[in-house]
N, C-alpha and C positions, 0 to 999 in steps of 0.2 A: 284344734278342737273347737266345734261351733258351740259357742253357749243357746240353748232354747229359751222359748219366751216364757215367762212366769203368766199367771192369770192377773189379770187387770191390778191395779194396787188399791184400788175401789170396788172391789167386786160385786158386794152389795148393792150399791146402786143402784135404785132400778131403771130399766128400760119404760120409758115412757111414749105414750102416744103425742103426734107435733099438740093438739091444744095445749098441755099439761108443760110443753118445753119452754126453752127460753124464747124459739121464734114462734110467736102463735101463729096459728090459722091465719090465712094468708086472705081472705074474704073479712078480716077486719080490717086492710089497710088498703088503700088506693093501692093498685098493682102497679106494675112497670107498662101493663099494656094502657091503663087508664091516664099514666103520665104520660105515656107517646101520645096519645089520642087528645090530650089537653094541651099538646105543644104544637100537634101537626104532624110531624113527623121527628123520626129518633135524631135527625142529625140536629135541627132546632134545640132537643130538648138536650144533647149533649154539647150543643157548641156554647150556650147558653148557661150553664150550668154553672154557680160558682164556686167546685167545690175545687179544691187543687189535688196535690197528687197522696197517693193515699197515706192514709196518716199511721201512725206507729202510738196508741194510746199509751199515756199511763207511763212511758218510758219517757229519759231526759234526752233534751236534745243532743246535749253535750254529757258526759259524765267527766271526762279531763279533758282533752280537746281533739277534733274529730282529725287533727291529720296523726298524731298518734295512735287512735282508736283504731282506723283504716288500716295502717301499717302494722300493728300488730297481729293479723292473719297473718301477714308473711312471715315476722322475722321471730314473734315470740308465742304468743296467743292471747285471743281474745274473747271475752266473756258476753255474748249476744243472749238478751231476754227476750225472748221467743214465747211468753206467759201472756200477754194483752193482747196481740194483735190479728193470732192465728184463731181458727176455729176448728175445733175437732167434732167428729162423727163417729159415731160408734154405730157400728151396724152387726145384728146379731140373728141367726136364720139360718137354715139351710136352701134359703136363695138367695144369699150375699153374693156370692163365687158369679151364680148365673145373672144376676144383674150388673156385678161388675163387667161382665165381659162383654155385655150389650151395650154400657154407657162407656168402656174403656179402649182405646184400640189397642191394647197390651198382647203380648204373647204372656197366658197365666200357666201354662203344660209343667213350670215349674213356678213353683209358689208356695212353699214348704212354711208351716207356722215357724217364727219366728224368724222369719225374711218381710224384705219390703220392696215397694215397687214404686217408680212413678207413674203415676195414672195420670193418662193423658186422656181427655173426654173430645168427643167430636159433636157436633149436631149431625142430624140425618142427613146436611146435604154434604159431611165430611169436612167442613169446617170447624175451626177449631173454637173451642170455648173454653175450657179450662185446663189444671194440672192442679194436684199435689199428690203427696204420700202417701200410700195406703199401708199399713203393716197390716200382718198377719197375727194376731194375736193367740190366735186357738182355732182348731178348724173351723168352726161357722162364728168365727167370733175377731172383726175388724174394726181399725182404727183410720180415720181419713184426716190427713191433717192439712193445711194449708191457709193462704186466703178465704175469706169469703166463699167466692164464686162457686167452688170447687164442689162447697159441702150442701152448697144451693141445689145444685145442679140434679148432684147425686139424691140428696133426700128428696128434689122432686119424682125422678125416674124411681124411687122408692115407693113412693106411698101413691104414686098414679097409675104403676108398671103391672099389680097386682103378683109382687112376689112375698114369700114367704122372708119378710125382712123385720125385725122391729130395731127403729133408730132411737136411739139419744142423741141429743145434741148439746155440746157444750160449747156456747157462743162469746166471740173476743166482747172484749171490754168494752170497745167502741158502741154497742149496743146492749150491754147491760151495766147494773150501776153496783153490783154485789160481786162479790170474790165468785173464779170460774173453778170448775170440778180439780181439775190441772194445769199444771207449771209446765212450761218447756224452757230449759236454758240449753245453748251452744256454746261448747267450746271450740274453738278452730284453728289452727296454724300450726306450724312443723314439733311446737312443745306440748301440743295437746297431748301424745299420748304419753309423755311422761307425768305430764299432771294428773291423769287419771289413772297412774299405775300408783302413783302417792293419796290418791285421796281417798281412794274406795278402801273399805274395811277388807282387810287381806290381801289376796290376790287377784289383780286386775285379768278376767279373761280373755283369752285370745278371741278375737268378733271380728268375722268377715264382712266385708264392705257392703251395704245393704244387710245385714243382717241384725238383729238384734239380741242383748245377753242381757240379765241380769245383775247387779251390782248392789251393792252397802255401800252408804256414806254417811257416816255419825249416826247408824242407826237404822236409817230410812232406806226403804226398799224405792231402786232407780231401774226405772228399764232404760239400758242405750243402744242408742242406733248412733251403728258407726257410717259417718257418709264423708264427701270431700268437698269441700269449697274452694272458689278463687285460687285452685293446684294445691292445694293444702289437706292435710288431714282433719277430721275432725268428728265431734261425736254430739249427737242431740240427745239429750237427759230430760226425763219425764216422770214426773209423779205424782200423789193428791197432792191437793193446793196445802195443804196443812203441814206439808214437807219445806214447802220453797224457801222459807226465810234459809231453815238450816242447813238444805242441802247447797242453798248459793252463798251463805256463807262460809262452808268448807270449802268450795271452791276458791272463794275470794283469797284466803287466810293461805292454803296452802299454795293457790299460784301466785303467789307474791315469791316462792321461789322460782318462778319459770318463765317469770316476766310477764303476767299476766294484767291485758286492759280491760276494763269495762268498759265496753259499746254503747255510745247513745245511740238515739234513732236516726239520726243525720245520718250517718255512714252505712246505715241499712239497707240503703238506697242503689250503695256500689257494691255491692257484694255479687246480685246480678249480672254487672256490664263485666266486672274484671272474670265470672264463673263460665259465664255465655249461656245462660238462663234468659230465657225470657221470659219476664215476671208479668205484664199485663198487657200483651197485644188487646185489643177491640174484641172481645168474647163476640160470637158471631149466629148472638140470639135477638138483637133489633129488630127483624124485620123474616120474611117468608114466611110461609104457614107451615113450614116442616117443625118452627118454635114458638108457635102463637100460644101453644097451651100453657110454657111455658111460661112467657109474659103474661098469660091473664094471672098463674098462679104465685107468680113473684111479687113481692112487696115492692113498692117502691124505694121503702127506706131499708137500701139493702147498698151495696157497692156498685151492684151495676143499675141500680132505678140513680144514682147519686152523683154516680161519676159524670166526671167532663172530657169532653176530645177537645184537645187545642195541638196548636202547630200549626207549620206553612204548609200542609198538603192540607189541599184544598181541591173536593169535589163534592158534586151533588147524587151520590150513589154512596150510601154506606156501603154496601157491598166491596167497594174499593177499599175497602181500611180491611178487613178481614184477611185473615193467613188461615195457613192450615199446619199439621203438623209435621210437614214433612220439609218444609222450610225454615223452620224456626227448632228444626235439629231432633225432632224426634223418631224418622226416621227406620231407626234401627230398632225402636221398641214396637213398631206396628206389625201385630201379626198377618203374613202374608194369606194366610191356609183356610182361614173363618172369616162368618159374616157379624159388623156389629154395627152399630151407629156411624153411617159414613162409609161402609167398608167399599165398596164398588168407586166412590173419587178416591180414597185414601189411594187403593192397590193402585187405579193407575198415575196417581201423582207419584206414588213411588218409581212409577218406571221413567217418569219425563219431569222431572221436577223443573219449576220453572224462574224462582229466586232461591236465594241460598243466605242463611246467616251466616252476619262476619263482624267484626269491630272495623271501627273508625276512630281514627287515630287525626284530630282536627289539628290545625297548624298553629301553629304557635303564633306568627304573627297577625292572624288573621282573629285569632282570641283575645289577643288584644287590641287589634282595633275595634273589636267589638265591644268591650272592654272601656275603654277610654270614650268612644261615641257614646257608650248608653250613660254617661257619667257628664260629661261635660261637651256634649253636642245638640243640636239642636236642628231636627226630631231627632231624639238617640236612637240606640238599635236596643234590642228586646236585651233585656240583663241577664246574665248569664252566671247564674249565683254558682257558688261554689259550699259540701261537694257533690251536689245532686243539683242539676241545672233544671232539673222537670218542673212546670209550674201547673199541670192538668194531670187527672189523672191515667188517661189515656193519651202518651203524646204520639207526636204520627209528624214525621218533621220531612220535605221534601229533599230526597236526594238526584242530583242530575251528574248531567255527562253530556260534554259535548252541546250543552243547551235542553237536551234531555231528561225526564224523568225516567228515571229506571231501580227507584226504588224509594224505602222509608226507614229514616231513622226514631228508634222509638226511646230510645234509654240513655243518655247523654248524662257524664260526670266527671270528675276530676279524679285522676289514682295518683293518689300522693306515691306510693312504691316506683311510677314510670315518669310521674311529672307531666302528666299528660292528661287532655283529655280526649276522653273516649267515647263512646256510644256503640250500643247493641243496635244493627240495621241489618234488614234485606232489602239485598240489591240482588238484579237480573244475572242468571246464572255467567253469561259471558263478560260481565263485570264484577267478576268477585274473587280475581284470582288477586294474590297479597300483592301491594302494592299498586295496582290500579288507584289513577288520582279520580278523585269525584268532587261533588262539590256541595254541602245542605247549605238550604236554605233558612238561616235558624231568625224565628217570629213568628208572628199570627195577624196576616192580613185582614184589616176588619173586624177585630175582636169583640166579639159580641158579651164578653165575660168583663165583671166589675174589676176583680182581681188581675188584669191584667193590663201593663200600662199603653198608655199612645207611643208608639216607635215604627221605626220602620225597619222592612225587613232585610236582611243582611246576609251577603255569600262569605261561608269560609268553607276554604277551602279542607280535604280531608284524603287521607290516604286506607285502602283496604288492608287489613290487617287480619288472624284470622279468629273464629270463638269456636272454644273458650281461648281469651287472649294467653291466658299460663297453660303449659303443660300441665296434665295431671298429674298429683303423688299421692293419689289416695291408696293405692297401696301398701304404702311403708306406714313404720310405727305398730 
């Protein structure tokens, strides 16, 4: 039995025009085009940039210590506050549907309210720029969750596309300094669904994957989407801000029978490398005039006016940092049959795809000489923190073969379940089958960032592996 989706748990609310929201008008603040044009060009102003990799506001680093935090997706379950860092969109219209399918390359022919989807966005030349979640809330009535980027993108093709759309936006923490509309909390790992057949008032519904149902807990009206992470089961829980203390403390209270951790933000890091998600490839709106409007109409104090590219790949063509979606695993969601943002490279990358994502699996002892050099050598090698090794928030790290580039690795971490570290990379189709040895190049020649120390750059070795590194079980439960 599918559970349907209930009407908003804020209904009231109004839909507001962007002056009146949280991100004003975009003509008060220096754009993203006006910071490229004040640095020179986009790679200046991101190599340059001191910001590091993206932040997780408002949440603790640690809540009890990140190699249990981490290992609790696998063996028991783990409590991820998903409330500060994400941004949601609310788009309401009877041309939500026809704009999504212009900014989205999705197959939408099924889309039934109270299902979700990942919305994958392209730019017009079919490169890729963003992702997150869109549910379906009510027929002309949608929810967009994710990063930043995602609800950027979307509310500009909104209000410049001239569709029949009105937005709310309700913006992470990181750019406001007052409580947001709603909470998002995760639970994930193989006890999740037991924990939510005990905590919800009554009977826990059965809710198909990507779908969302309705639920009680202590009271409070929860919508969940059930989805799966890092091969695990799991469910994201949403509702007014005015719920969260209570609804995350039935959680807390009753998964203490289920073995349940609380997540800091460190670990939020690997959740990505171990899922085979790619979380922030290079959005591939820098540069061209297929996205100039866009960069005049973006703030700069935004994620992408802010962010930094660091790493050992190193050229002078942003264009070269850019993916598309058909490399980095989305593939199977582009629909073949229609035209939208991108559609004409999309179809034929689908027919001749040119890299492929996979995991890298780094060598043990070559993480530790790197290891020991950046500690006690002199010039050491770039530090290699542990459990998220990223120090930018775009990294882009040089993969070779044979003396060769043939790919980049962008998401490098530590999985305490495998003892290993790992990284999300594309590499060239005929280099990607499991086990293939390669080799990154882990530093940043020439650093032109404060935040980043004097070392020199360093080979360790790696082996192809494949993503997502686990099977999926989102199925069960």
């Amino acid at each position: 039995m599918r559970a349907t989706s209930a009407p908003p748990p804020a209904e009231a609310h109004a839909y507001t025009n962007r002056e009146n929201d949280n991100m004003s008008d975009p003509t008060n603040f220096v754009s993203l085009a006006d910071a490229i044009r004040k640095s020179g060009d986009p790679l200046t102003m991101l190599r340059t940039s001191p910001t590091g990799p993206f932040a997780f506001p408002r949440v603790p680093r640690e809540v009890a210590n990140w190699r249990d935090e981490q290992e609790a997706w696998h063996s028991s379950c783990a409590l991820i506050d998903m409330s500060y860092h994400q941004t949601d969109l609310f788009l309401r219209g009877t041309g939500v549907l026809d704009l999504l399918m212009q900014v989205g390359v999705n197959r939408f022919a099924g889309f039934p309210v109270g299902s979700a989807k990942q919305l994958v966005c392209a730019a017009p030349s079919g490169l890729h720029v963003t992702d997150g979640i869109i549910m379906r809330l009510e027929e002309d009535h949608f929810r967009l969750v994710g990063a930043q980027p995602v609800s950027n993108w979307v509310q500009y093709h909104a209000e410049t596309g001239g569709w029949d759309v009105e937005v709310h936006r309700d913006e992470n923490a990181m750019f406001r300094v007052d409580n947001r509309d709603y909470y998002g909390l995760q639970v994930q790992g193989p006890t999740a669904p037991a924990l939510m057949a005990e905590v919800v008032d009554g009977r826990m519904p059965e809710i198909g994957f990507f779908r969302m149902g309705n639920v009680t807990i202590r009271g409070a009206a929860v919508r969940a989407l059930r989805h799966g992470m890092a091969g695990q089961a799991g469910f994201e829980l949403s509702g007014p801000w005015a719920d969260f203390e209570r609804v995350r403390d039935a959680l807390i209270e009753v998964g203490a029978n289920h073995g349940l951790v609380q997540v800091g933000g460190v670990v939020m890091y690997n959740l990505p490398i171990e899922s085979g998600w790619y979380p922030f490839p290079l959005p591939a709106i820098y540069s061209g005039g297929d996205t100039k409007g866009y960069r005049e109409w973006l703030p700069v104090m935004t994620m992408e006016g802010m962010g930094s590219l660091g790493g050992s790949y190193q050229v002078e063509s942003i264009e070269d940092y850019y993916v598309n979606a058909v490399e980095i695993g989305y593939g199977k969601l582009i629909d073949p049959g229609r035209s939208f943002n991108g559609s004409d490279y999309l179809h034929e990358a689908l027919k001749s795809p040119r890299r492929k994502k996979v995991t890298l699996e780094f060598d043990v002892d070559d993480v530790m000489a790197v290891h020991r050099s950046s500690l006690f050598e002199e010039p050491p090698a770039k530090y290699l923190d542990y459990p998220y090794a990223g120090y930018s928030t775009f990294p882009a790290d040089s993969v070779r073969r044979g003396g060769r580039q043939i790919g980049l690795s962008h998401w490098t971490g530590f999985s305490v379940h495998t003892r290993k570290v790992l990284s999300l990379a594309l590499v060239e189709i005929e280099h990607s089958a499991p086990g293939t040895e390669v080799t990154v190049l882990w530093g940043e020649p020439d650093s032109q960032r404060p935040t980043v120390e004097n070392h020199v750059v360093r080979e360790i070795r790696a082996t192809v592996a494949p993503a997502p590194y686990y099977s999926k079980i989102i199925a069960k439960g």
